[in-house]
DOMAR-643783 format. One record per residue (C-alpha): residue in one letter; y, x, z; residue number from 1. Coordinates in steps of 0.1 Angstrom, whole numbers, padded with zeros to 4 digits. Example, Ala and Ser with C-alpha at 12.3 -4.5 7.8 and 13.67 -1.06 7.14 Angstrom:
2
<ketor tivo="a" v="-0045" u="0123" w="0078" marpa="1"/>
<ketor tivo="s" v="-0011" u="0137" w="0071" marpa="2"/>
***
This chain:
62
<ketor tivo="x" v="-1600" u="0018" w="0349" marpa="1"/>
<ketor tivo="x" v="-1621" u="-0012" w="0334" marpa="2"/>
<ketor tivo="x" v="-1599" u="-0042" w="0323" marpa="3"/>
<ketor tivo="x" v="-1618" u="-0071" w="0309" marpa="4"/>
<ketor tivo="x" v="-1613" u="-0108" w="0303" marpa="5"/>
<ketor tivo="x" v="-1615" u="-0129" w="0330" marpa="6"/>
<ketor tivo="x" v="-1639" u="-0154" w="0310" marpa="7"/>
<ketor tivo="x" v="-1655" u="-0129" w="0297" marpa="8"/>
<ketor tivo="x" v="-1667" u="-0117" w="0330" marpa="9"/>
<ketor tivo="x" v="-1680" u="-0145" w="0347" marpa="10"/>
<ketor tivo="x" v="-1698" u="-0155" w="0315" marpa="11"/>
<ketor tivo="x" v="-1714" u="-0125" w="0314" marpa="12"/>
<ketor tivo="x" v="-1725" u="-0120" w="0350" marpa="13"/>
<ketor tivo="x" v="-1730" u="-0155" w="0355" marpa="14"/>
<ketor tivo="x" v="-1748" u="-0182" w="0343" marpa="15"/>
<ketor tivo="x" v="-1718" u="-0204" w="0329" marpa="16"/>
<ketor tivo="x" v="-1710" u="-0204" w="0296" marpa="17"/>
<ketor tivo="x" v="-1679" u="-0189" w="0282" marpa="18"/>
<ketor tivo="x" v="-1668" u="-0222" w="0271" marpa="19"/>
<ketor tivo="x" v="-1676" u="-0233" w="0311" marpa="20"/>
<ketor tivo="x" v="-1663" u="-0203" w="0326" marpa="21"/>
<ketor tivo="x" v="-1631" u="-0215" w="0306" marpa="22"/>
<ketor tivo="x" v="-1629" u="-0248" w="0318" marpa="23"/>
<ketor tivo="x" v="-1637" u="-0233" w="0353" marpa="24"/>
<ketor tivo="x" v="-1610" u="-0208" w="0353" marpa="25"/>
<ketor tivo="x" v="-1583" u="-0241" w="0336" marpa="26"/>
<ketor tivo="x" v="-1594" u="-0259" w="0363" marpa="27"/>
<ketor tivo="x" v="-1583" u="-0235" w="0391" marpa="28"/>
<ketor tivo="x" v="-1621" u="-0228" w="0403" marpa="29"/>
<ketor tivo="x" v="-1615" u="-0193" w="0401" marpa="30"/>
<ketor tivo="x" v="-1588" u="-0168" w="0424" marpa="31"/>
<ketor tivo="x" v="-1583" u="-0133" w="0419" marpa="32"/>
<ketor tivo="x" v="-1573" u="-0112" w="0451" marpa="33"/>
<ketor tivo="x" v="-1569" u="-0148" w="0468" marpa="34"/>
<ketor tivo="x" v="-1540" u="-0163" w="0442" marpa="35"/>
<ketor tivo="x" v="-1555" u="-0194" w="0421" marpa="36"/>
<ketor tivo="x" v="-1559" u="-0181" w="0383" marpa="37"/>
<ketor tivo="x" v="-1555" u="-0207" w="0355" marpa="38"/>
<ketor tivo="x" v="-1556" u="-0185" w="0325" marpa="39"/>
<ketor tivo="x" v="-1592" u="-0174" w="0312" marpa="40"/>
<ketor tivo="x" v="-1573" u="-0148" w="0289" marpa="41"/>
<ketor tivo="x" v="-1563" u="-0133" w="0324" marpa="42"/>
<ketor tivo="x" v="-1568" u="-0098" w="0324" marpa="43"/>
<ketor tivo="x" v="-1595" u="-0088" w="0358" marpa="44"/>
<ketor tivo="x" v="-1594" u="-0048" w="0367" marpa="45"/>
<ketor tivo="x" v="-1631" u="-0043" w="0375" marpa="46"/>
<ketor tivo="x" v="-1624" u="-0012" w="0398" marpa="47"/>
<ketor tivo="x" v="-1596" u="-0028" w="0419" marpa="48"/>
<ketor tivo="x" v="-1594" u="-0067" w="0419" marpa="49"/>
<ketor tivo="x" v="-1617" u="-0088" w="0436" marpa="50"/>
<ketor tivo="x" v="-1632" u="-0125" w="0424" marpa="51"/>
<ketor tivo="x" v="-1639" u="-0157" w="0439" marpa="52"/>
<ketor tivo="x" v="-1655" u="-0189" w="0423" marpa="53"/>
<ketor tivo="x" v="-1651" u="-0223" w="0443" marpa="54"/>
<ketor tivo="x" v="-1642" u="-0201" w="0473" marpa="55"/>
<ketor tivo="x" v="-1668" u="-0180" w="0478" marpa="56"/>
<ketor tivo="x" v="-1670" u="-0139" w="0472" marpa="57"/>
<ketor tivo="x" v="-1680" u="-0134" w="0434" marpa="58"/>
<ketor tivo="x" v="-1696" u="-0096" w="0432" marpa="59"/>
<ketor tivo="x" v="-1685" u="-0078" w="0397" marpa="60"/>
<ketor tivo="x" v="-1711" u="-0055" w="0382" marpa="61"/>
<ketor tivo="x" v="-1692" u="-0026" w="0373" marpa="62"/>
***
């Protein structure tokens, strides 16, 4: 099992920032297995959960 932080994710498979992917996440841009996530501490399982950014099907590099 691969837990990492939410922000740290999408900043590191993405082109946003971590400060972005912060203010992305704050701002509810970001769902994890369909539920709105508002915390960019938020832990992600890379094995199990799945990610979405505006709405659309974010694919996690394990």
């Amino acid at each position: 099992m691969s837990v990492e932080r939410l922000d740290k994710i999408i900043s590191s498979q993405s082109t946003f920032s971590r400060k972005d992917a912060r203010n992305l996440i704050k701002d509810g841009g970001v769902k994890v297995n369909g539920e709105v996530v508002t915390s960019p501490d938020a832990k992600f399982d890379m094995e199990s959960d799945t990610l979405s950014l505006f709405d659309k099907a974010f694919k996690v590099k394990r």
